[in-house]
C-alpha positions as CSV (number, residue, x, y, z in Angstrom):
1,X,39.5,-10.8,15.1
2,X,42.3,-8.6,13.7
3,X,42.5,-4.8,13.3
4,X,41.2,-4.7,9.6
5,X,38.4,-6.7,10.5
6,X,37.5,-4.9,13.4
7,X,38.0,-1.7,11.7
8,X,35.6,-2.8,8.9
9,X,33.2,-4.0,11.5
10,X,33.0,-0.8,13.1
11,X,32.3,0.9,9.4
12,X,29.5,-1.3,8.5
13,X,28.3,-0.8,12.1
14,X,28.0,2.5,12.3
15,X,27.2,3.4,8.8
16,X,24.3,0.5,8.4
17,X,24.1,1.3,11.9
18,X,20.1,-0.1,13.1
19,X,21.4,-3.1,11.4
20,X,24.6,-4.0,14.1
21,X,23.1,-6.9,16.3
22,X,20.3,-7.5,13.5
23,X,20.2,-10.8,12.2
24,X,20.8,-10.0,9.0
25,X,23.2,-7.4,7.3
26,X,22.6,-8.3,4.0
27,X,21.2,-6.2,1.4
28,X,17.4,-6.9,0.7
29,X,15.9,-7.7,-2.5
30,X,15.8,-4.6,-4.7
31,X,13.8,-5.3,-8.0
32,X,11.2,-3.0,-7.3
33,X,12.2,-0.4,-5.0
34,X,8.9,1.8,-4.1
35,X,7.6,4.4,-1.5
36,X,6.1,2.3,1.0
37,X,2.7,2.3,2.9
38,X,3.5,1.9,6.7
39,X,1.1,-0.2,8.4
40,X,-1.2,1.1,11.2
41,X,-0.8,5.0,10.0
42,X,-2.8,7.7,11.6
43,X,-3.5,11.4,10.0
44,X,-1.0,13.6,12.7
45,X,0.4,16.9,11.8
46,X,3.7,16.8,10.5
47,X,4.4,20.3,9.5
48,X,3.5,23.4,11.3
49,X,3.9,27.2,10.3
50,X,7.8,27.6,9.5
51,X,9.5,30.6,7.8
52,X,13.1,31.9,7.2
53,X,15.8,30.3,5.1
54,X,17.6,27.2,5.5
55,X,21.2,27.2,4.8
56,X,22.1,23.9,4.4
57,X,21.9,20.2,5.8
58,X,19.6,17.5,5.1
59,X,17.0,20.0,3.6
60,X,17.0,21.6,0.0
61,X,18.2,25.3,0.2
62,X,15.1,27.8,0.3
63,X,12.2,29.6,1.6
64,X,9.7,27.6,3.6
65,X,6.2,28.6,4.2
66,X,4.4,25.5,5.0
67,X,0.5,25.7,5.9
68,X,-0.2,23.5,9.3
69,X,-2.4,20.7,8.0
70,X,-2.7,17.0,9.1
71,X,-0.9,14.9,6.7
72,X,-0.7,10.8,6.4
73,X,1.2,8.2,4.7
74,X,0.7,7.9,1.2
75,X,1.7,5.2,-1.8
76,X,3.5,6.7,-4.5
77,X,4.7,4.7,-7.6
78,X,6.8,2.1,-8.1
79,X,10.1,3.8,-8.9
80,X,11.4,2.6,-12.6
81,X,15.3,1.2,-12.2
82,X,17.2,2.6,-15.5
83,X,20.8,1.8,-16.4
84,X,20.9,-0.9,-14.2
85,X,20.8,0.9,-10.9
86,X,19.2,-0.5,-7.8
87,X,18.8,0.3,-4.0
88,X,21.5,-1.7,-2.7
89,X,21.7,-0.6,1.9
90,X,20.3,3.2,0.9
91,X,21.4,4.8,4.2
92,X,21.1,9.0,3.8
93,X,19.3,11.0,1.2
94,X,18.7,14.5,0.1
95,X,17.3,16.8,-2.0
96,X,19.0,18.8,-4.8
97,X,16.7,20.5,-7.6
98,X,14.0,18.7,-8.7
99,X,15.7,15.2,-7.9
100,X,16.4,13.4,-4.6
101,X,19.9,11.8,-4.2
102,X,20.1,8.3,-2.8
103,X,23.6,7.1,-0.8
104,X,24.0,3.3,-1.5
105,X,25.9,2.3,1.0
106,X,26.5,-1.5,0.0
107,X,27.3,-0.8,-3.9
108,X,29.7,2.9,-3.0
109,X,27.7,4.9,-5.1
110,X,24.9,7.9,-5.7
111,X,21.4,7.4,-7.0
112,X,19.4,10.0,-8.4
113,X,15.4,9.6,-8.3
114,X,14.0,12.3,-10.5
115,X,10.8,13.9,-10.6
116,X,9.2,11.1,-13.0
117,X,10.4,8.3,-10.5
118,X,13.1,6.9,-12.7
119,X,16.3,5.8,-10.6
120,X,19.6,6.3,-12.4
121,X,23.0,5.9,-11.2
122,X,24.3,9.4,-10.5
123,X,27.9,8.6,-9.1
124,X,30.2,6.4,-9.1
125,X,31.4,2.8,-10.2
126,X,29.7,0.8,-8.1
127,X,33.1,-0.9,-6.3
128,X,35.2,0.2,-3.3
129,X,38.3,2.3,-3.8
130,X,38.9,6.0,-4.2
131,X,39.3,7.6,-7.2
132,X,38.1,11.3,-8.5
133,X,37.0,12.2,-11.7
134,X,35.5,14.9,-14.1
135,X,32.5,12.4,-14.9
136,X,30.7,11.7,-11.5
137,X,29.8,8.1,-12.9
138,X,33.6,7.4,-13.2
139,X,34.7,8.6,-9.7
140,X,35.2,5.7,-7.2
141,X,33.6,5.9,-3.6
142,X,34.2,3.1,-0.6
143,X,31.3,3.0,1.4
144,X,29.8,6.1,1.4
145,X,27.0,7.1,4.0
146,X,25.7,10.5,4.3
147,X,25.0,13.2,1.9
148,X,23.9,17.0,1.9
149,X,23.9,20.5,-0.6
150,X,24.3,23.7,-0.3
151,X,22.2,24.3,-3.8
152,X,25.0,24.4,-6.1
153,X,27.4,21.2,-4.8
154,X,27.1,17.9,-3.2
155,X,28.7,16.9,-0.1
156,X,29.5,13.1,0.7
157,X,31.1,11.8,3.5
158,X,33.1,8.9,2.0
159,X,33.5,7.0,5.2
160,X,35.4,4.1,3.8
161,X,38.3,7.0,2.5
162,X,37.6,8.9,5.6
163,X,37.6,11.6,3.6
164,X,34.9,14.0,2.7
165,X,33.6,14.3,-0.7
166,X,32.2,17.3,-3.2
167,X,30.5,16.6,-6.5
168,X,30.1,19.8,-8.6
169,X,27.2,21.0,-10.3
170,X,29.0,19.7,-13.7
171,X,29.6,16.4,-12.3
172,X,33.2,16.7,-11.8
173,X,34.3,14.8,-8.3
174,X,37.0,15.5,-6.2
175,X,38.6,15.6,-2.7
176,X,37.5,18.4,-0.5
177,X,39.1,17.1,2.9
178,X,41.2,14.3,4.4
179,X,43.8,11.9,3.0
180,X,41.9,8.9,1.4
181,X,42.8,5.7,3.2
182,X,44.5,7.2,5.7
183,X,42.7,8.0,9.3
184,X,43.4,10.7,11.5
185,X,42.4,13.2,13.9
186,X,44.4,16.8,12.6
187,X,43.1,19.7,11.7
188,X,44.8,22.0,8.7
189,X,47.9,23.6,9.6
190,X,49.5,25.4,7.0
191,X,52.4,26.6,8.5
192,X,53.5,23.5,9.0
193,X,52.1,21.8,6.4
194,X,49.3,19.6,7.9
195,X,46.8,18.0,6.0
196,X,43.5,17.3,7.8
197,X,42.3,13.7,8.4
198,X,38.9,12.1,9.9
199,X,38.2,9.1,11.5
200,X,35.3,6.7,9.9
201,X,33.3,10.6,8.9
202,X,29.3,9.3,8.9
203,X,27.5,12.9,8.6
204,X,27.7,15.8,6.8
205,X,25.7,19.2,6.6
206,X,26.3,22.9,4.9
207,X,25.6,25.9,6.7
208,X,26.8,29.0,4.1
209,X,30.4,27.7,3.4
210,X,31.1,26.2,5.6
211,X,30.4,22.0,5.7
212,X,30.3,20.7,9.7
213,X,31.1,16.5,9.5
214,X,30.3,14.6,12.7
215,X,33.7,12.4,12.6
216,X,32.8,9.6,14.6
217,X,35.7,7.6,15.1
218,X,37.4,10.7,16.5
219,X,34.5,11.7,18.4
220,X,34.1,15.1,17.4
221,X,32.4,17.9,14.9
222,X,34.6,19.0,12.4
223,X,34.3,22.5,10.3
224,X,35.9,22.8,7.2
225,X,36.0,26.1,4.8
226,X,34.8,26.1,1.6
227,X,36.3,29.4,0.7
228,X,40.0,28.3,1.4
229,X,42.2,26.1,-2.1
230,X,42.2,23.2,-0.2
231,X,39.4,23.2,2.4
232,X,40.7,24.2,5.7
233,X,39.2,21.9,8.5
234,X,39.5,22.7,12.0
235,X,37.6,20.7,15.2
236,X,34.3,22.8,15.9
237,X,33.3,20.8,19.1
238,X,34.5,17.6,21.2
239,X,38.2,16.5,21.4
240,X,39.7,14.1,19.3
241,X,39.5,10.6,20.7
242,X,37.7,11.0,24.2
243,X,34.5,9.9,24.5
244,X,31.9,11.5,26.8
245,X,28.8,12.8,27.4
246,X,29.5,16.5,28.7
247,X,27.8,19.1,27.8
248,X,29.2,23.2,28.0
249,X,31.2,25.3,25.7
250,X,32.1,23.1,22.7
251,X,35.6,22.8,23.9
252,X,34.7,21.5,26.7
253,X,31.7,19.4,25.5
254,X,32.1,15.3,25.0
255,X,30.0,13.1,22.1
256,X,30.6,9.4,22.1
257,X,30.6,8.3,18.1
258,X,28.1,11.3,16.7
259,X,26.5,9.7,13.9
260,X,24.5,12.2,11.7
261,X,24.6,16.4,11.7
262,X,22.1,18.7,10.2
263,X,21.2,22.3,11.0
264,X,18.7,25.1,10.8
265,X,20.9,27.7,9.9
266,X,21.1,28.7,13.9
267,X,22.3,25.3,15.5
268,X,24.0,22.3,14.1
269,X,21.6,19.4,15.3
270,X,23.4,15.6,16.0
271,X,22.8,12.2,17.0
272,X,25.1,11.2,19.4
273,X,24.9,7.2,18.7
274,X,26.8,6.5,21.5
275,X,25.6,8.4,23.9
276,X,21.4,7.5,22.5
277,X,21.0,11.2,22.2
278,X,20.4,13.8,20.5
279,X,22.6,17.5,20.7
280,X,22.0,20.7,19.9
281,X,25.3,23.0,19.1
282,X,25.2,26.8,19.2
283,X,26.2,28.7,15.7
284,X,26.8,31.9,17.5
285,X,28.3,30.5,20.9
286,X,29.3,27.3,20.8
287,X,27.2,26.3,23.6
288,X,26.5,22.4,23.5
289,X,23.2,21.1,25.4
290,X,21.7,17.6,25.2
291,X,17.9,18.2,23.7
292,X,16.5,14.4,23.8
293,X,17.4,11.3,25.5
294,X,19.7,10.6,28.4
295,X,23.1,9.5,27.9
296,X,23.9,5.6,27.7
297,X,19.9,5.1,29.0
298,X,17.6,2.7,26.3
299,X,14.5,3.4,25.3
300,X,11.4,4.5,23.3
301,X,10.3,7.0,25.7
302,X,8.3,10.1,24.4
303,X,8.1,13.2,26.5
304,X,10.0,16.5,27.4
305,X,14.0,17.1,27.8
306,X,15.5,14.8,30.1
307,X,12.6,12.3,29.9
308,X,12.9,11.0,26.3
309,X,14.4,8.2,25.8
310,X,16.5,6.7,22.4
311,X,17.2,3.6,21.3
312,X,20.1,3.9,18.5
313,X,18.9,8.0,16.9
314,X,20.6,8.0,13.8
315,X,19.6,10.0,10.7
316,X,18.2,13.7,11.5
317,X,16.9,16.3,9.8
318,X,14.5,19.4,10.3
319,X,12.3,21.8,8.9
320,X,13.2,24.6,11.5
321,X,10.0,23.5,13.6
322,X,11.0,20.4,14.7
323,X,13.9,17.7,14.4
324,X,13.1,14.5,13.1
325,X,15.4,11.1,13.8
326,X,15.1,7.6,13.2
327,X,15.6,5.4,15.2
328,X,15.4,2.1,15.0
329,X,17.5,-1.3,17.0
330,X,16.9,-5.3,15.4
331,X,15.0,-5.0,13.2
332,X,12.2,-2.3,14.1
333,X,12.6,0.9,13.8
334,X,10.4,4.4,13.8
335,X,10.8,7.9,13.4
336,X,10.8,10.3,16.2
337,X,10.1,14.4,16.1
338,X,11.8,16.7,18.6
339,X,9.7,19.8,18.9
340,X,11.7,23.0,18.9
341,X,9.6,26.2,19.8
342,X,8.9,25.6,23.4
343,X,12.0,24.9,24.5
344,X,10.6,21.8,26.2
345,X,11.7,19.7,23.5
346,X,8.9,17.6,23.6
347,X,9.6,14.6,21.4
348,X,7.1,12.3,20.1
349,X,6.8,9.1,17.7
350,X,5.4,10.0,14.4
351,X,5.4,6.7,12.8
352,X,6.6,3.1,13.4
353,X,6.5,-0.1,11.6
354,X,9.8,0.4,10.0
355,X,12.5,-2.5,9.7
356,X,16.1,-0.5,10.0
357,X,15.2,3.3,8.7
358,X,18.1,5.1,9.0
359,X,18.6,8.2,6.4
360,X,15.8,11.3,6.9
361,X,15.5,14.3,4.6
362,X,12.5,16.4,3.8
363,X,11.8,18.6,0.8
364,X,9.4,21.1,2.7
365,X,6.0,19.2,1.9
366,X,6.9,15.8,3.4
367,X,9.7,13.4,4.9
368,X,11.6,10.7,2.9
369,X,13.1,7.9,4.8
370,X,15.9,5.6,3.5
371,X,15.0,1.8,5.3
372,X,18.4,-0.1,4.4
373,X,17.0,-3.5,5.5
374,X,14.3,-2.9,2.9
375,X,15.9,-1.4,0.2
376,X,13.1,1.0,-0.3
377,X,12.2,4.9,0.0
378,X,9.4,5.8,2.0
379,X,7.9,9.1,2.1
380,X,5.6,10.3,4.7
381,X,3.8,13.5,4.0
């Protein structure tokens, strides 16, 4: 195996990521993409009393004041597929407006699913290369695989470019950070003019504006400025190319290939793939501490920090309460909640009968999962 093809390996990996040692990486049949009915559902309580305001990540940008009811799985319709768009590997989502944004991982481009249901192609060409553009259906992505908003932009980590992209509220796509093609570990330097680079980028969230990317080739979270001409990225936490497990100050803190990133406005929230856990990183201090699962240990084990127990976590979101992950390993897969207000971190399964679920967002009334293997959105709520 040569270095191209392992390098592409390790993209598809990652970025399909529940499907690596599946037997099957193909994309499935995606005529009639729908919200699916997960067999053997329970009513459970999702959501609980939440309030503040979210600043970012995999959540739309608001208030929350959510009721504590019991919620359960519910059939929605068949989504209508216009202008010839389709759910081709849809691996991240999120929520911007009224519409939820798709990441199709396996034809490089955005989806938008509107209110109605209708599915249109939002962003890009549908082939892999790099190539901005004023007209976000002209712009060219290359394997794209994680997606966030800060209410006014879109974020993309382009992880094929290992670069990060933003698509403006007028549609108009261009480069915010990185050198496309080209991977790296630097940060900006302007004195000595440095351009930034990532390594294989797979998640992205927005906390004010700033956008944190969990750079997993390079084993690190990376913070890049919004408010500087040309996006000034420096690394928030890990150090470029060693893997580990530590945790501490974030200088001094290790992740082995962080996957996915999301935050509550407080802490950025990550999966650590490698590592089969899930971290918790400080806004204010820095301070890096392993909240579920134990590091390099297999498992679906519910229960309280240091006693959960991960199998491949991968997409993440929350709703300030809780965390939610999926997590799923050939060809199952479920979705896991991480309980915030204790401190005990209690995690527990919320549903399962998934194939490979690997994307997670929620809108504030109910979660919407992204099952590549199926080519479907499911929402519970």
């Amino acid at each position: 195996m040569n270095r191209l093809t392992i390098a592409a390996f390790i993209i598809a990996c990652m970025a399909i990521a529940a499907g690596c040692g599946n037997k099957s990486t193909t994309a499935a049949s995606t005529t009639n993409p729908v919200f699916s009915r997960i067999s053997g559902s329970s009513t459970f309580t999702l959501f609980s009393t939440a309030s503040g305001d979210q600043m970012g990540g995999n959540i739309q940008k608001g208030p929350f004041a959510f009721k504590q009811n019991n919620y359960s799985t519910v059939i929605s319709p068949v989504f209508r597929n216009v202008s010839g768009a389709i759910f081709n590997g849809p691996i991240a989502a999120t929520t911007y407006g009224s519409g939820h944004y798709v990441v199709n991982f396996l034809s490089h481009n955005i989806l938008k699913v509107d209110s109605a249901g209708a599915v249109i192609n939002f962003a890009g060409l549908g082939i892999a290369g790099f190539a901005n553009n004023s007209t976000s259906r002209k712009a060219i992505f290359n394997s794209p695989s994680a997606i966030s908003t800060d209410g006014g932009a879109l974020y993309i980590a382009d992880t094929g470019n290992n670069a990060i992209r933003k698509i403006a509220i007028d549609g108009t796509v261009s480069l915010l950070a990185g050198v496309a093609g080209t991977a790296g570990s630097e940060d900006t330097d302007t004195s000595l003019a440095v351009v930034a680079k990532f390594n294989q980028p797979t998640g992205v969230t927005v906390v004010g504006t700033n956008v944190f990317v969990a750079d997993y080739n390079n084993h690190t979270i990376r913070m890049i400025d919004t408010t500087t001409a040309v996006g000034t990225v420096t690394t928030f936490a890990g150090y470029p190319g060693v893997a580990g497990s530590n945790d501490g100050d974030r200088t001094a803190a290790r992740f082995n290939h962080p996957g996915r990133i999301t935050s509550d406005g407080k802490y950025l929230y990550v999966t650590d793939f490698g590592n089969r856990t899930v971290r918790r990183i400080s806004l204010k201090n820095g301070a890096v501490d392993t909240i579920a699962g134990r590091a390099g240990v297999s498992g679906i084990t519910n229960g309280a920090k240091g006693t959960s127990l991960f199998r491949q976590p991968n997409g993440i979101a929350t709703d300030g309460v809780n965390v939610y992950v999926t997590d799923a390993f050939e060809g199952t897969g479920n979705i896991r909640r991480i309980e915030l207000k204790s401190g005990l971190f209690n995690t527990t399964t919320v549903m399962d009968g998934f194939k490979t679920p690997i994307g997670i967002t929620t809108n504030g009334s109910g979660l919407f999962i992204t099952d590549r293997e199926s080519g479907s959105i499911i929402r519970i709520k």
